[in-house]
N, C-alpha and C positions, 0 to 999 in steps of 0.2 A: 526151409524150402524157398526156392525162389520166386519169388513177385513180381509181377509185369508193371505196377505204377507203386509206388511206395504213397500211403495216405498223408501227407504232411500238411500242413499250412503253406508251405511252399510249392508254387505253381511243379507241377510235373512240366518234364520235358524229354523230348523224342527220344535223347537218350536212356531213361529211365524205362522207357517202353520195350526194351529188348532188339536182338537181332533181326526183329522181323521189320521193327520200322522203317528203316532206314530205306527197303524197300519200299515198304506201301507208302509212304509218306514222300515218294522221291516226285518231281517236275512231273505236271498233266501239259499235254498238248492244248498250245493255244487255241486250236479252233472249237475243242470239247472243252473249257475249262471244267464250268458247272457240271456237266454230267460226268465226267473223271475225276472230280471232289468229289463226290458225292460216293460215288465205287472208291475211291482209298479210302475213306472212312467207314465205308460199309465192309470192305477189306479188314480193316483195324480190329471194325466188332465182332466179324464172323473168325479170324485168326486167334483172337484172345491177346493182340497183341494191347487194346483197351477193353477187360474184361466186365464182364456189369457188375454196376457202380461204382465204378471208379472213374476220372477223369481224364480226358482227353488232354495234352501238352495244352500253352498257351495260343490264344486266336494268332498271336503274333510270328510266334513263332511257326506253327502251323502254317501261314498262306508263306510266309517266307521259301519255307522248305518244300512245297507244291506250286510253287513259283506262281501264285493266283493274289488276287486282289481279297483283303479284308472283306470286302462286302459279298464278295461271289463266295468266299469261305461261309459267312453266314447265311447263306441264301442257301447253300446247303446243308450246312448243317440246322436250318428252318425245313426245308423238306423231311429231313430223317427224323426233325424232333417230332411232327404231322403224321409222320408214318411211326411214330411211337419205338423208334431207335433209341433215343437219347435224350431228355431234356435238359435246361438251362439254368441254371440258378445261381443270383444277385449273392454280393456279400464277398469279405473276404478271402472266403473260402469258397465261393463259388465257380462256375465253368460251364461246361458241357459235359453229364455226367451218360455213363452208356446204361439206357435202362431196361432193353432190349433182353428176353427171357424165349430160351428156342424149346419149340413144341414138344412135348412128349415123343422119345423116339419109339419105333414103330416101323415097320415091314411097310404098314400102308405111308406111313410119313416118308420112308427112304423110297421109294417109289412116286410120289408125289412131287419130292423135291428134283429127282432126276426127269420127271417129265418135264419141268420146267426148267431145266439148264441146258437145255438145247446144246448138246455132247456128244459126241460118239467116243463110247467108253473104251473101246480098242485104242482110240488116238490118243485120249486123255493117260491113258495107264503109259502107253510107249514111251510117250512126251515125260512124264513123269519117271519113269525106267535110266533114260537116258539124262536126264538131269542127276538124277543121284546119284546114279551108279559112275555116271562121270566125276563128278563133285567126290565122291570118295576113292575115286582111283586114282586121281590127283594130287589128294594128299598124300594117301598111300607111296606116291613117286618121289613127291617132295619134301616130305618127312615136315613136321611138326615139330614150333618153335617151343619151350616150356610153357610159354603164357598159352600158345594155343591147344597143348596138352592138355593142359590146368583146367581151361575152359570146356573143352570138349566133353573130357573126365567128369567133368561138376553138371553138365548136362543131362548126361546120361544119368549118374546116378537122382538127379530132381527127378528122373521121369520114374525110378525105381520106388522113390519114396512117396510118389504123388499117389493121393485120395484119388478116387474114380473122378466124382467132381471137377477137379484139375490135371487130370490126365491127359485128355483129347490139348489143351495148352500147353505143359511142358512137352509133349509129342509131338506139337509142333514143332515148337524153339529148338528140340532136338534137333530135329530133319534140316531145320533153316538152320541152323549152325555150322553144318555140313559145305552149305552149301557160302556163308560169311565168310568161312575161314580159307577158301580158296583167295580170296583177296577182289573174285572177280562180281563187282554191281549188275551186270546184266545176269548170270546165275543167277544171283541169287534174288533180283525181282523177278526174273522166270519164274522160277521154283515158288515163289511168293506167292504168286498166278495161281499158279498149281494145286501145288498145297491149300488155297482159296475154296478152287473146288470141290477137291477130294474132301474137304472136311464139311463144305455140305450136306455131303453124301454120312459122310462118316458121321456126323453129328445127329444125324437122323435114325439110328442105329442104335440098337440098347448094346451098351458095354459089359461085357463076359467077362470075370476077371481073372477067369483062367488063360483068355486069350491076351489079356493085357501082363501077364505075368509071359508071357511065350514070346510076346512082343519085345517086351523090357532085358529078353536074354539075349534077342538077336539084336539088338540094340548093341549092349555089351561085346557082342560079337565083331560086330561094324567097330569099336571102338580099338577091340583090340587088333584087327587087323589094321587099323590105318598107323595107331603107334606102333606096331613093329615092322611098316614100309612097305608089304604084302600086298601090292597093286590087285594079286592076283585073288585071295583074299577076301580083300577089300569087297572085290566085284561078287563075289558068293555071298556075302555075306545076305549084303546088298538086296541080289536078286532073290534072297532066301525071303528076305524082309520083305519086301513089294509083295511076290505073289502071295502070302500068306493074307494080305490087306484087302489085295486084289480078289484073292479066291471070297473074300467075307461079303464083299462089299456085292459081287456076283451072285453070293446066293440069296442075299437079301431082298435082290432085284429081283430074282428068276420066278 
């Protein structure tokens, strides 16, 4: 099963982190640094793209790749450790570990977290609709190199084979995959966005595993229309996958 940081003696690095980093880890606007440090790394934990206990990349590497200064890096990452995200620790094997543990989900939890995400869920679902559904018609046009087969393919089935526990994270990496393999950077940090939210929402939610086994088909489904060039397909497949999420995430609110 695939792994988002591998545990070694050796420093992890962005690439180690999956397809989602490269988004959230990409240049913050000079006039926000600190506070859009501070949101990609909270990106990172809430994604699973740095899942808990495991370690974040190097400091160095890290401000390099968010185009921020070493000390504005730790200045955040000293905020989220305060707020009980992540702490720090000496030694050769040490870093910034993520130690962050999300609430029991719950009807009242998914309800609580949407009153503070300040959304309107109409816009967030469309936005979200049209990023995918574009993202897989795309390929579906342009047809898929072997390695991006390969990849795709091996995605899908991690999510087949993932524990509930690890599910909501290869679920991710799936979707964001979708959206890497168009070739296009602003995709696929949109969708990063996105996906951000939505799994707020989602992560607030007790997981059904009959719904995650229904998920995991239409998954396969998305996979097989994009390798056999099926734009048309692609887009059903797609839209079958959304509202099924949509309609979950809907009653939990209501």
């Amino acid at each position: 099963m695939e792994r988002t940081v591998v545990r070694t003696n050796a420093e992890p690095t962005v690439e180690d982190a999956g397809p989602a980093a490269e988004a959230v880890f990409r240049p913050v606007r000079a006039g926000n640094a600190f506070e859009e440090t501070v949101e990609r790394l909270l990106s990172a934990i809430r994604l699973g793209v740095v899942p808990h206990g495991e370690r974040f990349p190097a400091e160095r590497e890290l401000a390099a790749r968010l185009g921020v200064s070493r000390i504005t890096l730790r200045e955040a990452i000293r905020a989220l450790q305060e707020a009980g995200y992540v702490e720090s620790r000496r030694g050769r094997t040490g870093g910034t570990f993520v130690t962050y543990v999300r609430p029991r989900p719950s009807r009242a939890e998914a309800r609580r977290v949407f009153q503070g995400m300040d959304v309107d869920l109409d816009d967030l679902f469309a936005f979200r609709r049209a990023l995918e559904i574009g993202a897989a018609t795309l390929l579906a046009e342009r047809g898929l190199t072997e390695e991006q087969d390969r990849l795709l393919t091996e995605r899908s089935v991690a999510v087949d084979g993932a524990e509930v526990g690890d599910y909501r994270r290869l679920d991710t990496v799936f979707h964001l995959t979708l959206a890497e393999l168009t070739g296009s950077p602003s995709l696929a940090a949109a969708l990063t966005d996105v996906r951000m939210r939505i799994n707020d929402l989602l992560d607030a939610m007790p997981m059904l595993v009959k719904n995650l086994e229904h998920s995991s088909a239409q998954h396969r489904a998305i996979v097989a229309a994009v390798r056999a060039g099926d734009p048309g397909a692609a887009r059903r497949a797609v839209s079958e996958h959304l509202e099924g999420s949509e309609a979950l995430m809907r009653g939990f609110l209501s």
